[in-house]
Structure formats: structure tokens, C-alpha cells
DSSP file (Angstrom, degrees, kcal/mol; ACC not computed):
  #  RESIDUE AA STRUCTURE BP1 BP2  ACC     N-H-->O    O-->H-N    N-H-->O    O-->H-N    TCO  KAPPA ALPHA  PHI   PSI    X-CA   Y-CA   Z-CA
    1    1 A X     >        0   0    0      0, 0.0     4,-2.1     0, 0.0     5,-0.2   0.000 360.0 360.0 360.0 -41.5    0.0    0.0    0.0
    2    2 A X  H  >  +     0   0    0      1,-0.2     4,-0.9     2,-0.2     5,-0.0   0.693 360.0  57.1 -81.6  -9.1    2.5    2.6    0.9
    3    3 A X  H  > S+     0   0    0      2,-0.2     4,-3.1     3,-0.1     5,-0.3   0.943 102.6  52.6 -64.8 -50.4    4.2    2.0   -2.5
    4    4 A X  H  > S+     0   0    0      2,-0.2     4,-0.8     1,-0.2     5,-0.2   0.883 108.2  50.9 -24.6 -61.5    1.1    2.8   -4.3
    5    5 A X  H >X S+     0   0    0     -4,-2.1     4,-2.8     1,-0.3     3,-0.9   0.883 110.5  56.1 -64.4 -53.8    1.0    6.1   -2.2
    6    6 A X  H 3X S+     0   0    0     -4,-0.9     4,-1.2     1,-0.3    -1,-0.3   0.821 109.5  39.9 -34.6 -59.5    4.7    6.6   -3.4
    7    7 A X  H 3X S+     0   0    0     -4,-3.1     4,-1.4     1,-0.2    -1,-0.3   0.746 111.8  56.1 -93.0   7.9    4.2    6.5   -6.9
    8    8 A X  H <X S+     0   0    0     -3,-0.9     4,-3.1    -4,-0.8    -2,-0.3   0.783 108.7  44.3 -76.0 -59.8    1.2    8.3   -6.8
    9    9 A X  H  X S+     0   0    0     -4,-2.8     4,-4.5    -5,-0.2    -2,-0.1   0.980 113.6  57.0 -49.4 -61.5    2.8   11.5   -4.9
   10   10 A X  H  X S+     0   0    0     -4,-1.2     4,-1.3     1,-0.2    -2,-0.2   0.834 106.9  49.6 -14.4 -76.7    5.6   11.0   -7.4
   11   11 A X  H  X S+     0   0    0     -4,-1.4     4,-1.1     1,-0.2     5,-0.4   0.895 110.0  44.0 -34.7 -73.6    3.1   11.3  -10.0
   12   12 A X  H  X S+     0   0    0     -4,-3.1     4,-2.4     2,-0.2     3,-0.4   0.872 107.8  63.9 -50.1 -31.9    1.4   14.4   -8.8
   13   13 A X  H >X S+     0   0    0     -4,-4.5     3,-2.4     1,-0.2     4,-1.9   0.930 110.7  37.6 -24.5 -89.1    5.0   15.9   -8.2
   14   14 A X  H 3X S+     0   0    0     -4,-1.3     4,-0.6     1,-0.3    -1,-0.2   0.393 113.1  57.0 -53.2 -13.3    5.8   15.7  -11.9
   15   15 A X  H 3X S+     0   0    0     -4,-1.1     4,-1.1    -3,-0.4    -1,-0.3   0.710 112.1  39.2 -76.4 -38.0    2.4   16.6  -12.9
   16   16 A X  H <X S+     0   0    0     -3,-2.4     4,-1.1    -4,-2.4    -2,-0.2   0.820 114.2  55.6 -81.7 -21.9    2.5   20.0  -11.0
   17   17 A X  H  < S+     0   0    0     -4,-1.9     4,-0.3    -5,-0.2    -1,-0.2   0.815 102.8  56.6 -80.9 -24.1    6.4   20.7  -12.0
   18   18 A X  H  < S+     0   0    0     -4,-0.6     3,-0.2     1,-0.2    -1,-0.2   0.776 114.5  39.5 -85.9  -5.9    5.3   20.3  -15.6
   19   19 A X  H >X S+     0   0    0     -4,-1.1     4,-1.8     1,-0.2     3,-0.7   0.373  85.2 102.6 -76.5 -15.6    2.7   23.2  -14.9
   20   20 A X  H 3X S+     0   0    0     -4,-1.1     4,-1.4     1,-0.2    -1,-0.2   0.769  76.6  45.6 -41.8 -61.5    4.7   25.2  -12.9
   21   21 A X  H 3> S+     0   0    0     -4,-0.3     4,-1.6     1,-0.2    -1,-0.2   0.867 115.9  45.5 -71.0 -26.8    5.8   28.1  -15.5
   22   22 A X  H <4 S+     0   0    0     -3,-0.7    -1,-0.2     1,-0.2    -2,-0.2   0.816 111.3  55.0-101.1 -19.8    2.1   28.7  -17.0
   23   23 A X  H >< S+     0   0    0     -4,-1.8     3,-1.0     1,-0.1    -1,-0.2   0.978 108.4  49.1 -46.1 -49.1    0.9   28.6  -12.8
   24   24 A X  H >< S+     0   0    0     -4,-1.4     3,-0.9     1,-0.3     6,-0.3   0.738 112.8  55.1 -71.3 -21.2    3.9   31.9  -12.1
   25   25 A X  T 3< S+     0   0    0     -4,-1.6    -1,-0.3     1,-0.3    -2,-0.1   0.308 108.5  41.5-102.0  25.0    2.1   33.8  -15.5
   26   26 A X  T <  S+     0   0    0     -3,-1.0     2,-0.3    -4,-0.1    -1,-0.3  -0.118  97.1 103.8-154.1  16.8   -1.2   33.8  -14.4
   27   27 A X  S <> S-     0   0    0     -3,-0.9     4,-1.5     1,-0.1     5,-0.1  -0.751  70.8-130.5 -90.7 156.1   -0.3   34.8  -10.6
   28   28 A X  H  > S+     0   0    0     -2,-0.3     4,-1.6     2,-0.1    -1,-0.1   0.818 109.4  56.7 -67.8 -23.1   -0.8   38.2   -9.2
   29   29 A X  H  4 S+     0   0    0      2,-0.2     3,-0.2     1,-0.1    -1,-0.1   0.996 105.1  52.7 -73.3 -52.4    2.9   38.2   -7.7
   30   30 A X  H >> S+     0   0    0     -6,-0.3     3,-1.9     2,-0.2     4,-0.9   0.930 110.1  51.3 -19.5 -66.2    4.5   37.6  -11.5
   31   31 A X  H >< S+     0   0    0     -4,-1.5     3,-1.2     1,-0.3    -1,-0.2   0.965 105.0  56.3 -42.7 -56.1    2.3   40.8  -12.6
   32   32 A X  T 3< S+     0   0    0     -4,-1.6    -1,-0.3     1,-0.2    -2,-0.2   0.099  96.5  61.0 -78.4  17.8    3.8   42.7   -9.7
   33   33 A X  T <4 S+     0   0    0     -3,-1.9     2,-0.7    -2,-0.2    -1,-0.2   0.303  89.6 103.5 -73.6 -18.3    7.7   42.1  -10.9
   34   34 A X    <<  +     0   0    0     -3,-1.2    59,-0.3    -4,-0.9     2,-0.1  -0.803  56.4  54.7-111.0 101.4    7.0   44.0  -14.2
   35   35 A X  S    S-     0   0    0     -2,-0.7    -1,-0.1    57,-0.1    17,-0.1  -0.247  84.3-146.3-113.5 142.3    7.9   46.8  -14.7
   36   36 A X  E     +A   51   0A   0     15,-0.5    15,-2.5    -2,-0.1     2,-0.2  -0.521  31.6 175.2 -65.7 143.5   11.8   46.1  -13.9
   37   37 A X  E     -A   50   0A   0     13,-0.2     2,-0.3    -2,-0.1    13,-0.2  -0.912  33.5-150.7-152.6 178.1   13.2   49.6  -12.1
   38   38 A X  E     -A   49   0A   0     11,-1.3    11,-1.9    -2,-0.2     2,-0.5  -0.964  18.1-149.6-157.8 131.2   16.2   50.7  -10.7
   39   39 A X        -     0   0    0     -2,-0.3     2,-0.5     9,-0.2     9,-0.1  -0.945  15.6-175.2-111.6 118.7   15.5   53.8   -7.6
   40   40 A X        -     0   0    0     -2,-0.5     7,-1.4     2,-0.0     2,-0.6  -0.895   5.2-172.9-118.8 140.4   18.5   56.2   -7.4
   41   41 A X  B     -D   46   0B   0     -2,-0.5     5,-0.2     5,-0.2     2,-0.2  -0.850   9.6-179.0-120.0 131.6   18.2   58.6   -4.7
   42   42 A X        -     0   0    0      3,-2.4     3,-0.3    -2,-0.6     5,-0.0  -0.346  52.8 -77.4-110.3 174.5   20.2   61.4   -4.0
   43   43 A X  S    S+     0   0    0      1,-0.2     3,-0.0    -2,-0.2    -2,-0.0   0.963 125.6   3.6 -45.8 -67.1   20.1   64.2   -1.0
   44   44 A X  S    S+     0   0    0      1,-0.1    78,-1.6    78,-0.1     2,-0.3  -0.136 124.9  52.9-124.7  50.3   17.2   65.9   -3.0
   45   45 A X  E     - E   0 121B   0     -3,-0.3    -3,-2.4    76,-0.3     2,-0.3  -0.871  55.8-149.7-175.2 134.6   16.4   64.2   -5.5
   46   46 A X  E     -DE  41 120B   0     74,-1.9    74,-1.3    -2,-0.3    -5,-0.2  -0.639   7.5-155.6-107.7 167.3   15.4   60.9   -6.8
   47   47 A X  E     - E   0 119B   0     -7,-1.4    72,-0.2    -2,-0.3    -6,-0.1   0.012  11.5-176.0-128.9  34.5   15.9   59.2  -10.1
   48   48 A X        -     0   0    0     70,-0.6     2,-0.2    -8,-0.1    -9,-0.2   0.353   5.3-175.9 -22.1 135.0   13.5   56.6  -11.1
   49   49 A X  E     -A   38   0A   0    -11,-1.9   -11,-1.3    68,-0.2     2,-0.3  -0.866  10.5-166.2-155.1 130.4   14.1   54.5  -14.5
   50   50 A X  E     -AB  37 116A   0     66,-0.7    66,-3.5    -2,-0.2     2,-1.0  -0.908  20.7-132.2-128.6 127.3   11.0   51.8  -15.4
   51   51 A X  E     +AB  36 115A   0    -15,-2.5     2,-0.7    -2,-0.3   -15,-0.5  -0.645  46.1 145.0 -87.7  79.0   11.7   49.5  -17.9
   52   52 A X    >   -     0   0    0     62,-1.5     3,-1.3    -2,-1.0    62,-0.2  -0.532  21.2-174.4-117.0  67.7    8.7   49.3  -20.5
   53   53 A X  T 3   +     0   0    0     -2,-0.7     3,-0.1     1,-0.2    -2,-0.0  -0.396  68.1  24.5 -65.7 157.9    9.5   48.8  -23.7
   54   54 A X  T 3  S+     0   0    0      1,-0.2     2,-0.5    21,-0.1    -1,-0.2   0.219  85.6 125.7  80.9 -23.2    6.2   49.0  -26.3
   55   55 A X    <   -     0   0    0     -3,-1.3     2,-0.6    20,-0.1    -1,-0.2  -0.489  56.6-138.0 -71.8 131.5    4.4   51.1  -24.3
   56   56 A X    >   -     0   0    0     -2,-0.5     3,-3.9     1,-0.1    -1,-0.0  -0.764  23.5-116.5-101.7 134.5    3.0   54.4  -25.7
   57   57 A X  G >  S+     0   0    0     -2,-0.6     3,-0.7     1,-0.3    -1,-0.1   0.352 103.2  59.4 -33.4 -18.8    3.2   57.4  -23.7
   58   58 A X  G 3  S+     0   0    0      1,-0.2    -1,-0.3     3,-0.0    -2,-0.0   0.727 100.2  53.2 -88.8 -25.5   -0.4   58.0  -23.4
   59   59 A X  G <  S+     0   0    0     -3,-3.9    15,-0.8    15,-0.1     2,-0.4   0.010  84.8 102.5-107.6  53.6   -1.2   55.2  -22.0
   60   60 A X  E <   -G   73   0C   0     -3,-0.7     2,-0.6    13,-0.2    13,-0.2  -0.905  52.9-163.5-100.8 135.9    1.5   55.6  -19.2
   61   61 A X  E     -G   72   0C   0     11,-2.7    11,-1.1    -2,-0.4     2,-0.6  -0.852  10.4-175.3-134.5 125.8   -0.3   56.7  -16.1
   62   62 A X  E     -G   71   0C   0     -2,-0.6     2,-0.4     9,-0.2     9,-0.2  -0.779   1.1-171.1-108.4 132.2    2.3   58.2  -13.3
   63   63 A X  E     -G   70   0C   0      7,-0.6     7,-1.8    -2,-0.6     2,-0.5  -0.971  16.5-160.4-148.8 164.2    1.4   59.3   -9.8
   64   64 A X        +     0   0    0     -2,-0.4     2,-0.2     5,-0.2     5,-0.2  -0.860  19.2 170.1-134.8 113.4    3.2   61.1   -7.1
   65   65 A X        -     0   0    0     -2,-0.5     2,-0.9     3,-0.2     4,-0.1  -0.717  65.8 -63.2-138.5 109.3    1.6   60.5   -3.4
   66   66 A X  S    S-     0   0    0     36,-0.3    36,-2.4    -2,-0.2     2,-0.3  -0.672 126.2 -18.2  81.7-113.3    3.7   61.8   -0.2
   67   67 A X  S    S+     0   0    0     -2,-0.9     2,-0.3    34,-0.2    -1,-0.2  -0.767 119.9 102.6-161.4  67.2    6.6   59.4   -1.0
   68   68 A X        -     0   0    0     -2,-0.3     2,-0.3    29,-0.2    -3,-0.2  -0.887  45.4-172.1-143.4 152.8    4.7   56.9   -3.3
   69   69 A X  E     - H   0  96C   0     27,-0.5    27,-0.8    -2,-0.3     2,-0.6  -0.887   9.7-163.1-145.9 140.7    5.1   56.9   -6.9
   70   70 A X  E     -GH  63  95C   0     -7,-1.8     2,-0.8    -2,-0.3    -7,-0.6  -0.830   6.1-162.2-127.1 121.2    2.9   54.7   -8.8
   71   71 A X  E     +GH  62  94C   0     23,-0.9    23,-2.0    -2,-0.6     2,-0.4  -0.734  13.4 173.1 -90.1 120.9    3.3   53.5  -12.4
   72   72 A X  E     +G   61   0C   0    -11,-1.1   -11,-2.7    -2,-0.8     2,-0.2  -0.988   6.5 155.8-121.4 133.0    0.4   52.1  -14.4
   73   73 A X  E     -G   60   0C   0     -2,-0.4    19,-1.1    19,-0.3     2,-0.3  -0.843  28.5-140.1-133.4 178.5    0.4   51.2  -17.7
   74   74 A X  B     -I   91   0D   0    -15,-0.8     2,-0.3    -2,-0.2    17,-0.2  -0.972  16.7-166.2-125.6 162.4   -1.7   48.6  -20.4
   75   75 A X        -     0   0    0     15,-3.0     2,-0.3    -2,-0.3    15,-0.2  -0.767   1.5-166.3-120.7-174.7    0.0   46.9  -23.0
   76   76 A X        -     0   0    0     -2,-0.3    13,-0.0   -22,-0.1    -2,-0.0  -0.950  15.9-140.6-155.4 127.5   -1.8   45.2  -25.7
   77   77 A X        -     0   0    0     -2,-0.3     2,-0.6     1,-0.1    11,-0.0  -0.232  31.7 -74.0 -85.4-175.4   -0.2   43.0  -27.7
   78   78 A X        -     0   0    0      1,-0.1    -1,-0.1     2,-0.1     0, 0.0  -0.653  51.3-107.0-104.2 142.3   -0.3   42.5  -31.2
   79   79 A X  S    S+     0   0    0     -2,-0.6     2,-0.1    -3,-0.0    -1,-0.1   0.203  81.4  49.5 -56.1 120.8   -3.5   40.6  -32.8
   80   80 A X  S    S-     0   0    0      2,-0.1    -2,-0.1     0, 0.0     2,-0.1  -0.481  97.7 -60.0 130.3 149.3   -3.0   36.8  -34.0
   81   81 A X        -     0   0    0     -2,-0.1     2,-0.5     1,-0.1     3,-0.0  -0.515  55.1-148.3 -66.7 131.0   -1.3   33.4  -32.3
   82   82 A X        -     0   0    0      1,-0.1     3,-0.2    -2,-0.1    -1,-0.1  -0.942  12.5-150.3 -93.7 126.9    2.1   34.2  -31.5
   83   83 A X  S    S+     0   0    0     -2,-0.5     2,-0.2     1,-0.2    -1,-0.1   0.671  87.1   7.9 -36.5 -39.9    4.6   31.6  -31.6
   84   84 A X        +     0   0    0     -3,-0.0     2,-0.5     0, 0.0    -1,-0.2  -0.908  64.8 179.9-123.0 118.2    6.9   33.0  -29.0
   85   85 A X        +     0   0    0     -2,-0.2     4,-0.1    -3,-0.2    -3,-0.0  -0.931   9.6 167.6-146.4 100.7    5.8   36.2  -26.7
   86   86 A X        +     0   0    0     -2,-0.5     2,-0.6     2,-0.1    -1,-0.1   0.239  62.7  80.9-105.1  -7.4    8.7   37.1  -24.2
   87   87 A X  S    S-     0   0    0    -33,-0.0     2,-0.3     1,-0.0   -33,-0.0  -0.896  85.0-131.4-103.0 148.4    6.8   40.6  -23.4
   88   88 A X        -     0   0    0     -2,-0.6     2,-0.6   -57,-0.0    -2,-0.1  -0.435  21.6-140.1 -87.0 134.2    3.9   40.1  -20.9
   89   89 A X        +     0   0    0     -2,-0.3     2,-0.3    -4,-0.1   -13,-0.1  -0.848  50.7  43.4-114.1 154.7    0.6   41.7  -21.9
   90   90 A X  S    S-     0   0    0     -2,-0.6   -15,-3.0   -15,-0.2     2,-0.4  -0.992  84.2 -24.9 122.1-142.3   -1.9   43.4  -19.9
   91   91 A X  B     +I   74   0D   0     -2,-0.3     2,-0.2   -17,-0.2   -17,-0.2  -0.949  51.7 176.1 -98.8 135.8   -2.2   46.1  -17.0
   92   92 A X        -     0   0    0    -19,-1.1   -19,-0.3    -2,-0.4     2,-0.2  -0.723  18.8-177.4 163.4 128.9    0.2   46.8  -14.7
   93   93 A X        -     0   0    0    -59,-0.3     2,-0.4    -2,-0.2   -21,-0.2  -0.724   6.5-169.0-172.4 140.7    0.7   49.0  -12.1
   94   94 A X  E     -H   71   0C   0    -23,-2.0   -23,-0.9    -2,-0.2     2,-0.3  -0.826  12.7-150.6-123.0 140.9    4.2   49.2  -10.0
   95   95 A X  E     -H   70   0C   0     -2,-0.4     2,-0.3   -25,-0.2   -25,-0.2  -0.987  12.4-159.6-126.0 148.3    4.2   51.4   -6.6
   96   96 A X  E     -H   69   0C   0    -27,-0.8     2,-0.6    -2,-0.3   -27,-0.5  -0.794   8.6-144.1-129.7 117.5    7.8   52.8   -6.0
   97   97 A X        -     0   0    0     -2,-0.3     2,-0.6   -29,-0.2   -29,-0.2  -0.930  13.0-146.4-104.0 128.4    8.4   53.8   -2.4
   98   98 A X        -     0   0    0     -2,-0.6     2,-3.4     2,-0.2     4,-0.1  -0.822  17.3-132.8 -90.6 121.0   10.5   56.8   -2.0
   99   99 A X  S    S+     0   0    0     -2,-0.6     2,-0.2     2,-0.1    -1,-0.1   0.233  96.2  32.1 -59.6  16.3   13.2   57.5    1.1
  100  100 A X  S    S-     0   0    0     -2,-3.4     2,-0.4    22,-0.0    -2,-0.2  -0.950  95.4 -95.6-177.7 158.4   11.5   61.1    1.1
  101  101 A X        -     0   0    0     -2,-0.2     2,-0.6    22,-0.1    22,-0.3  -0.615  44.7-151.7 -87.0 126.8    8.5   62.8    0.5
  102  102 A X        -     0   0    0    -36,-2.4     2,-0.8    -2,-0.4    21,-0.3  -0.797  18.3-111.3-108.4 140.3    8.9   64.0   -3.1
  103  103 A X  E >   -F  121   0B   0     18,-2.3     3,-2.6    19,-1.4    18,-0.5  -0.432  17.4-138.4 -86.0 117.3    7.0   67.4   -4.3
  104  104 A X  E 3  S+     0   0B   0     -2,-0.8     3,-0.5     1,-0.2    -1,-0.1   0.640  93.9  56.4 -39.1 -16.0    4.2   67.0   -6.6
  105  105 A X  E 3  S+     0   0B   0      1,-0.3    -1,-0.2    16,-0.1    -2,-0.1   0.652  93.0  54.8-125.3   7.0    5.0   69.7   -8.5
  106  106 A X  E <  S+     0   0B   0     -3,-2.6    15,-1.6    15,-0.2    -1,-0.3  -0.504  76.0 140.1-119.1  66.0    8.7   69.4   -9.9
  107  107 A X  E     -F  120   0B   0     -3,-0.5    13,-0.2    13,-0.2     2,-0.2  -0.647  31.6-165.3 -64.2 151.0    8.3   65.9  -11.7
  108  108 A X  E     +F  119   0B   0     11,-1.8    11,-1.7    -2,-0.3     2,-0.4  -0.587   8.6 177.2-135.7 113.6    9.7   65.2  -14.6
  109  109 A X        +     0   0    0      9,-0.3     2,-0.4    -2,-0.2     9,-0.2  -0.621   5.3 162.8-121.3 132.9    8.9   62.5  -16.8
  110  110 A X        -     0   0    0     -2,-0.4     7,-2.5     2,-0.0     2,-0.5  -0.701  26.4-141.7-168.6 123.8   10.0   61.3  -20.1
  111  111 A X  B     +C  116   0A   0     -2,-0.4     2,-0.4     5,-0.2     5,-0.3  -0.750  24.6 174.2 -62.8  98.6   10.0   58.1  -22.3
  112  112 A X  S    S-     0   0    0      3,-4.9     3,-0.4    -2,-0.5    -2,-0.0  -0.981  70.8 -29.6-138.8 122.7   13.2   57.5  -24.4
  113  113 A X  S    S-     0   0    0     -2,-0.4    -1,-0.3     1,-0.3     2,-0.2   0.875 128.3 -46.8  56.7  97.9   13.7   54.0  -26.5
  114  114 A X  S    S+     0   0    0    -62,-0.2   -62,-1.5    -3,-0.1     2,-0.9   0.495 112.6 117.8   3.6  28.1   11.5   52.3  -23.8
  115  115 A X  E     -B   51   0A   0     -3,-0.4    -3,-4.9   -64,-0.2     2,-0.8  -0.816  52.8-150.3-110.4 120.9   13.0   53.6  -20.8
  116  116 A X  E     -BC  50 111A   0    -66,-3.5     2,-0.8    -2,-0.9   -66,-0.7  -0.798  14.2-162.4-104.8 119.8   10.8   55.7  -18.5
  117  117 A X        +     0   0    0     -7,-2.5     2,-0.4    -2,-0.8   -68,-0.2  -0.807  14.2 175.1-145.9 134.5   12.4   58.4  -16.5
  118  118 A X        -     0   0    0     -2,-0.8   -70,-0.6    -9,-0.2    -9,-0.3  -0.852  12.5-167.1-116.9 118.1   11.3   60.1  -13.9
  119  119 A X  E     -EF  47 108B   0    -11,-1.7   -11,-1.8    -2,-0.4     2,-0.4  -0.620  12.4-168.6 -90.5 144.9   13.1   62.6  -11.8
  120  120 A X  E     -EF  46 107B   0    -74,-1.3   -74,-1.9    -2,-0.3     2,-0.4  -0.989  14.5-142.4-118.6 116.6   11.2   63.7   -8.0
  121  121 A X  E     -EF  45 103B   0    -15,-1.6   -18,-2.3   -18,-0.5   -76,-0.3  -0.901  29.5-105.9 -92.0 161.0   12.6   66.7   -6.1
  122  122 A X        -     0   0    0    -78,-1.6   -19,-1.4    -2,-0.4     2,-0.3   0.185  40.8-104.7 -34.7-166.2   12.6   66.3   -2.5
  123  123 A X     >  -     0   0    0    -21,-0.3     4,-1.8   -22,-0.3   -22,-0.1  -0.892  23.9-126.4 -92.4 129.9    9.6   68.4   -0.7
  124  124 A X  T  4 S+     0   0    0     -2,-0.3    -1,-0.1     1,-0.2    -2,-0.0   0.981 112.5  54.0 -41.5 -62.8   11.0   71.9    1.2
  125  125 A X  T  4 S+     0   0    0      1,-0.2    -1,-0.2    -3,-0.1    -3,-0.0   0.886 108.9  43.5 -64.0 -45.6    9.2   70.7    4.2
  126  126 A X  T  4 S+     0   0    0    -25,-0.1    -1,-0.2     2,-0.1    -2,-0.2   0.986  88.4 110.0 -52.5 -68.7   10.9   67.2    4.3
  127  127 A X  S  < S-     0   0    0     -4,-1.8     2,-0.5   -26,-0.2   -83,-0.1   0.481  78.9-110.1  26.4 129.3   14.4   68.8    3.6
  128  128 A X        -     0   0    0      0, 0.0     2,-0.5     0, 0.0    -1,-0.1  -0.808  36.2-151.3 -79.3 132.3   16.8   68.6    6.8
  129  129 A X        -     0   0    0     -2,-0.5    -2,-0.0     0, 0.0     0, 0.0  -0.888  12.3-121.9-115.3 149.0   17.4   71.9    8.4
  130  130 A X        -     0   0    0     -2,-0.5     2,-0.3     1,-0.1     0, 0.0  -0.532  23.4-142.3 -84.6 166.4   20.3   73.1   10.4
  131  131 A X        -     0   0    0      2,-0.0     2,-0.2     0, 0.0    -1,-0.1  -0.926   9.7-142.1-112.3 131.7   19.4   74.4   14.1
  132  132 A X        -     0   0    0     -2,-0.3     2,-0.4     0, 0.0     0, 0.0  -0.370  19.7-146.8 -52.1 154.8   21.4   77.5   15.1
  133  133 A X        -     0   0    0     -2,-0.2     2,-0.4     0, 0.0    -2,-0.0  -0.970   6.6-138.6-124.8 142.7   22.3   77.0   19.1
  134  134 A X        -     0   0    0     -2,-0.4     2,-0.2     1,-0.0     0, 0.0  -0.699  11.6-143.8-117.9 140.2   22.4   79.9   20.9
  135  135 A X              0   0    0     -2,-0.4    -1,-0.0     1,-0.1     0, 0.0  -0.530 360.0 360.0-100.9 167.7   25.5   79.7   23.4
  136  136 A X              0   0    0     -2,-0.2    -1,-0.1     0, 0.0    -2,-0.0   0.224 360.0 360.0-156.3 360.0   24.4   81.5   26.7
């Protein structure tokens, strides 16, 4: 009896390992690795770069809360069975946490050869300030 059970686990092993890749493209965590980015952050100022090639700038949607950034995009692939399709299609959306509160109103954004990059400046208020001391 306990062999039975043996090759039977066996069995489901190999069953589940050969399903394994088309399980990881149809999970919600898979979605969340794309888009690939790379944070650099500086005193006052961050540097963001999102790797989306294919996407067209209008349907990029970028948004700046506190010391959040969030990128959403769709892709849509192109109509007809592909034989091999190494870019993922669908909606997206990536949230970027920042090491500072970044000000809404100096962004900058710009799409070049599928690289999206987005510059943040710090916020005044966030900013460090020096404290005089008064000697006495």
C-alpha cells in the first residue's frame, strides 16, 4: 500500500512541475515584478528608471503621493497566435516607495527608446534643516 501512495505522490510531483511556468504567469505576484526599475536617490532628488519597452506614452499613467510613486500602464499586444511572446501583456501597475517625500510639482517624466524616467525633487518641508544654538 505505501508504494502505491509513493508513486502516486511521485506522480502528482511531476504533474504539478510540468505546470509550474504557466501557474507563475497567471499569478498576481508575476504581474507585480514588471515593470523592472532601478531607484537612485540622492540628498534631494530621486531618479527613477522603469523598464517598458512598447508602451506608448499615453497610455502611461504616473502618480506622485507623499513618498509613493505609482506607475500604471496597459500593454496590448499584437492581434494573431504568436509563436513565441517574451513581453507580458496586460495592466500593470508598480508602486515605487521613495526614502523622502517628493513634491508634486517638480516631476519630470520622459519616455526614451522604452526607458521611462522620472526625476522627483525632494519636498521643502521634508528637507533637513540646520538648528542654530544659541550659546548662553
Amino acid at each position: 500500500m505505501f508504494w502505491n501512495d509513493w508513486y502516486g505522490m511521485q506522480r502528482n510531483l511531476w504533474s504539478d512541475l510540468s505546470n509550474l511556468e504557466s501557474r507563475f504567469k497567471e499569478s498576481p505576484r508575476y504581474r507585480r515584478s514588471y515593470p523592472g526599475i532601478k531607484l537612485y536617490a540622492g540628498e534631494n532628488e530621486a531618479l527613477i528608471r522603469a523598464e517598458v519597452p512598447g508602451v506608448n506614452p499615453d497610455d502611461l499613467n504616473l502618480q506622485l503621493q507623499d513618498d509613493e510613486l505609482s506607475i500604471s500602464f496597459k500593454r496590448t499586444g499584437v492581434e494573431g497566435d504568436a509563436v513565441r511572446r517574451e513581453r507580458p501583456v496586460g495592466e500593470y501597475e508598480k508602486v515605487v516607495r521613495l526614502p523622502f517625500k517628493g513634491n508634486g510639482d517638480s516631476v519630470n517624466a520622459e519616455l526614451k527608446s522604452g526607458v521611462l524616467t522620472v526625476r522627483i525633487e525632494r519636498a521643502e518641508e521634508d528637507r533637513p534643516r540646520k538648528i542654530a544654538v544659541a550659546a548662553s
